[in-house]
C-alpha positions as CSV (number, residue, x, y, z in Angstrom):
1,X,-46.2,80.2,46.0
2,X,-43.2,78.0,46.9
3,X,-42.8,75.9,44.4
4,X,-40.8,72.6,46.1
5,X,-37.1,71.9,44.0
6,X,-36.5,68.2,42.6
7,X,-33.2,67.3,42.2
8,X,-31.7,67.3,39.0
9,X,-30.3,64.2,37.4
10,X,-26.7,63.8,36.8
11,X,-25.7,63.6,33.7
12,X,-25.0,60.0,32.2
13,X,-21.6,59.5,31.2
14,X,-20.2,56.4,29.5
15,X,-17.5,54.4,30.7
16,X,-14.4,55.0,29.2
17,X,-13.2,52.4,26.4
18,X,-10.2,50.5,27.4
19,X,-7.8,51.0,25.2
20,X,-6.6,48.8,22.8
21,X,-3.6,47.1,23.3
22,X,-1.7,45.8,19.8
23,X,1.1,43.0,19.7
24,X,4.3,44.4,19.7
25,X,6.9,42.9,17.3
26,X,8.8,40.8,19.6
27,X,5.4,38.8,21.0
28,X,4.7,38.2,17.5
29,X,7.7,37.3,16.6
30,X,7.2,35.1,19.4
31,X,3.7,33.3,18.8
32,X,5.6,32.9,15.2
33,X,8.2,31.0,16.7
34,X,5.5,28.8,18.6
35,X,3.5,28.2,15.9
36,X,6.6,26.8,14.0
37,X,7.6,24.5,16.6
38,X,4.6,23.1,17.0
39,X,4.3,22.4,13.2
40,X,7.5,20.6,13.6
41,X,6.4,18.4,16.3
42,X,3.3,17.7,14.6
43,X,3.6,17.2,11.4
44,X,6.3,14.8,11.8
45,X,4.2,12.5,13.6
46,X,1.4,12.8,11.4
47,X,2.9,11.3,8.8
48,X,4.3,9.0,10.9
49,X,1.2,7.3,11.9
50,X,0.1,7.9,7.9
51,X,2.6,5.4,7.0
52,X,2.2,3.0,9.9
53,X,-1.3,3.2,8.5
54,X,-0.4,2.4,4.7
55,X,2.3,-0.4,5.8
56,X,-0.9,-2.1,8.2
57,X,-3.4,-1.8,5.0
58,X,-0.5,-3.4,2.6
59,X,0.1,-6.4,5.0
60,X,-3.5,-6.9,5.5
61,X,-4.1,-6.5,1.2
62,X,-1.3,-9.0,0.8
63,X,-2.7,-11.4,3.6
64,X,-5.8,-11.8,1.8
65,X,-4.2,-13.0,-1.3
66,X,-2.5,-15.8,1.1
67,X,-5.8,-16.7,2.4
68,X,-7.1,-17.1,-1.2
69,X,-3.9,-18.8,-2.9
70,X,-5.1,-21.4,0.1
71,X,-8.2,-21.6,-0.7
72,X,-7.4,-22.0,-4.4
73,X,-5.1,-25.1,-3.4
74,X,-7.5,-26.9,-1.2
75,X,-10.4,-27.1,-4.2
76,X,-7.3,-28.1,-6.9
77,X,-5.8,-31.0,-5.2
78,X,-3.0,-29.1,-3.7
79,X,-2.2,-27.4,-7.6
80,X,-0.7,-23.6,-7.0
81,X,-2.9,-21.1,-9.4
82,X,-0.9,-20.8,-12.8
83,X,1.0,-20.9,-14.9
84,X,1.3,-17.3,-13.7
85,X,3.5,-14.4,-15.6
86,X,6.1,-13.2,-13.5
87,X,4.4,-9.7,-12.6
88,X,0.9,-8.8,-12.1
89,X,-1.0,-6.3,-13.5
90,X,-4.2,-4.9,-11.5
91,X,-5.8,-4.2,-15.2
92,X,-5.6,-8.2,-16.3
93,X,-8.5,-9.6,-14.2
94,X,-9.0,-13.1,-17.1
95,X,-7.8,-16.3,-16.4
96,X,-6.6,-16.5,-19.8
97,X,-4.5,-13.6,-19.1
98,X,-2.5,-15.8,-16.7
99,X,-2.0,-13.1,-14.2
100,X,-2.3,-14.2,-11.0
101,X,-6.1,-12.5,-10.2
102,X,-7.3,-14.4,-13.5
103,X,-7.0,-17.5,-11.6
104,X,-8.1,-16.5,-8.0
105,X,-10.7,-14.1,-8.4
106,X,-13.4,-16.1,-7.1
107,X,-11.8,-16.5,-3.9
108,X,-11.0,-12.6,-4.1
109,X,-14.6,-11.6,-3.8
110,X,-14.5,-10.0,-7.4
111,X,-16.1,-10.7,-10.4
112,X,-13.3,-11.6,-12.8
113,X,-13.3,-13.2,-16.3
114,X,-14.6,-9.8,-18.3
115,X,-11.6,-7.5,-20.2
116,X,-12.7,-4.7,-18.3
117,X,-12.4,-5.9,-15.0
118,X,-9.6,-4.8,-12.7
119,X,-8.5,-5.9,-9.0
120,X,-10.5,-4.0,-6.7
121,X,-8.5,-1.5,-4.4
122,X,-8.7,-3.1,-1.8
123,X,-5.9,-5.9,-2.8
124,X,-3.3,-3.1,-3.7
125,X,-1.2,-1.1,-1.2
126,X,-2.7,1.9,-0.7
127,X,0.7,3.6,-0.6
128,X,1.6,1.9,-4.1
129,X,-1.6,3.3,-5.9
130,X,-0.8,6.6,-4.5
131,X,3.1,6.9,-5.7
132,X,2.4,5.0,-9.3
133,X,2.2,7.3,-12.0
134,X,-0.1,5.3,-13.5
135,X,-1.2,2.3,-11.8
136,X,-2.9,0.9,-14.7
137,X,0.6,0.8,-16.8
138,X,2.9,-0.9,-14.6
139,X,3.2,-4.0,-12.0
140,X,2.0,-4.1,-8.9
141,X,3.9,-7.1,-7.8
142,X,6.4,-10.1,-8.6
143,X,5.8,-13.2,-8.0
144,X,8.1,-15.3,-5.9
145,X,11.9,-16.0,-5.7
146,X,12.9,-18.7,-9.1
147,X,13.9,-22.3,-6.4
148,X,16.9,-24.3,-7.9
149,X,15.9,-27.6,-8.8
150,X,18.0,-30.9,-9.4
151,X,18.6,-30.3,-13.4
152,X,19.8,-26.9,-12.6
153,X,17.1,-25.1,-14.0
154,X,15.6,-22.4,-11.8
155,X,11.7,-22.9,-12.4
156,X,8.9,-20.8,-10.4
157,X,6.5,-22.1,-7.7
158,X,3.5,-20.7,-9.8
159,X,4.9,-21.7,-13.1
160,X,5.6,-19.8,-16.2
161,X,3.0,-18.1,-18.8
162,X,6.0,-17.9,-20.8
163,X,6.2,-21.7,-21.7
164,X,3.0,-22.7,-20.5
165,X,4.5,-26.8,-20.4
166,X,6.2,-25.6,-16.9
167,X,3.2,-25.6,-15.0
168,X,2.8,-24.6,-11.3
169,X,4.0,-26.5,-8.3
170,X,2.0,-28.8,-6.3
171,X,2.1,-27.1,-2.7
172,X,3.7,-30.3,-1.2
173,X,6.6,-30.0,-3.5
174,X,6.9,-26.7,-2.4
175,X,7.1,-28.4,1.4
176,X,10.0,-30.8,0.3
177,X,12.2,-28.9,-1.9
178,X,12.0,-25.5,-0.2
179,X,10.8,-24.1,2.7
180,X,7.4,-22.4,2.8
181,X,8.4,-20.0,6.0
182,X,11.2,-18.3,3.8
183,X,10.5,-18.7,0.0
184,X,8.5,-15.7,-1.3
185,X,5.4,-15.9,-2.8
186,X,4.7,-12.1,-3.6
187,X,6.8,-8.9,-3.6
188,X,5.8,-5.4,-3.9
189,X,7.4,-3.7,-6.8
190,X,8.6,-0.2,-7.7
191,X,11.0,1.3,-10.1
192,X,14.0,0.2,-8.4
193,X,13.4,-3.7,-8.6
194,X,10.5,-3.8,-11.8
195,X,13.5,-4.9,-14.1
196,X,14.5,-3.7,-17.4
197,X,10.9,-3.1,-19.0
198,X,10.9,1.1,-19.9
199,X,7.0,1.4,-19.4
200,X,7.3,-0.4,-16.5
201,X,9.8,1.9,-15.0
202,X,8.1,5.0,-16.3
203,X,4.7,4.0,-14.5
204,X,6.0,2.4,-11.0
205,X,6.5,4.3,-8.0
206,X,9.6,6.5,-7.8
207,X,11.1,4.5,-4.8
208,X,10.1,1.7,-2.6
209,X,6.5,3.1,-1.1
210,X,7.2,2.2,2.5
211,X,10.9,3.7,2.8
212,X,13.7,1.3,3.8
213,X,11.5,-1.8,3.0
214,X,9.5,-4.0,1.1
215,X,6.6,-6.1,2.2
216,X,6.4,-9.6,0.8
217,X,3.9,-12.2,1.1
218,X,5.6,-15.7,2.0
219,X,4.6,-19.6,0.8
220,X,3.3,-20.2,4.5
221,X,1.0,-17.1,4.3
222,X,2.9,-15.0,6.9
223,X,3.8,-10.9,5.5
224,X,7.2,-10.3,6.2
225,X,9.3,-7.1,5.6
226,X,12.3,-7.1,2.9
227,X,15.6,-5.3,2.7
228,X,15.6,-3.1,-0.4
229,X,18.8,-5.6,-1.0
230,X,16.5,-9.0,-1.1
């Protein structure tokens, strides 16, 4: 008996693996290279647009302390908050302190008045609390340029804590004997322009935080940069 034939399966064979290709030295050499130049390009601009970012914040903290040394003036007959100590210290939030907070606190949305209050953040350059060594140790600003007067004395707009019989200036004196647009109210401070106080030194920032200026806050409320000369 015939038996009928089937065809036999062919064998199964797998596909060959493609073979693996490896970098050779000169195309890593050259993704290096890429990688490289594009870390130059970007990092650049990234910190770029970080201190475009910390200048905005600083003019914006110092702008708010404009808007609340006017709101201070309107509720004391036209009186500037002081007497006032010639630099300010983010750790003396008490009126009897005679920092410049201690009087304008409630106008800074902060509670004030207790020895363990401080200035909240938010007031401060960003850039400042970064670069301190220890923001709690040293100034964060000055406050305003000394105005000549007719007895040839050189007495502050906000008064001094020193001798607490030179009180502040009423704002309208301010108008008359100087003028508002280019008399400084407040300046940022680092080790360069603190003054002669060691601890001070020791605790500011290293250099001016924004580069090749200072921001300042003016008598007519305006932020305006500073050469590192003025």
């Amino acid at each position: 008996m015939h038996h009928p034939c089937y065809p036999v399966n062919p064998p199964l064979h797998r596909p060959p693996r493609p073979a693996l290709s490896a970098f050779t030295l000169i195309e890593l050499l050259t993704v290096i290279a890429i990688i490289g130049i594009l870390a130059g390009i970007i990092i650049p601009v990234v910190g770029k647009a970080r201190s475009s970012a910390d200048n905005a914040q600083c003019i914006s903290s110092l702008r708010q302390w404009g808007i609340a040394t006017q709101l201070y003036l309107n509720d004391h007959r036209d009186s500037l908050p002081g007497p006032c100590w010639a630099q300010t210290m983010r750790t003396k939030a008490r009126r009897e302190d005679s920092h410049l907070q201690g009087y304008l606190f409630p106008y800074l949305n902060f509670k004030g008045g207790d020895p363990t209050d401080r200035l909240p953040d938010s007031y401060i350059c960003r850039s400042w609390l970064r670069n301190a060594v220890d923001p709690d140790a040293a100034p964060i600003f000055a406050l305003g340029a000394r105005q000549q007067d007719g007895t040839g004395l050189t007495p502050s707009p906000w008064g001094n804590a020193a001798t607490p019989a030179t009180q502040p200036w009423k704002y309208s004196r301010l108008t008359s004997d100087a003028n508002p647009s280019t008399t400084r109210a407040i300046l940022e401070l680092d080790r360069q322009n603190v003054g002669g106080n060691t601890a001070y030194q020791d605790n500011s920032p290293q250099k001016p935080v924004h580069g090749n200026h200072r921001n300042a806050l003016f008598f007519d409320w305006h932020v305006g940069r500073q050469t590192l000369d003025q």
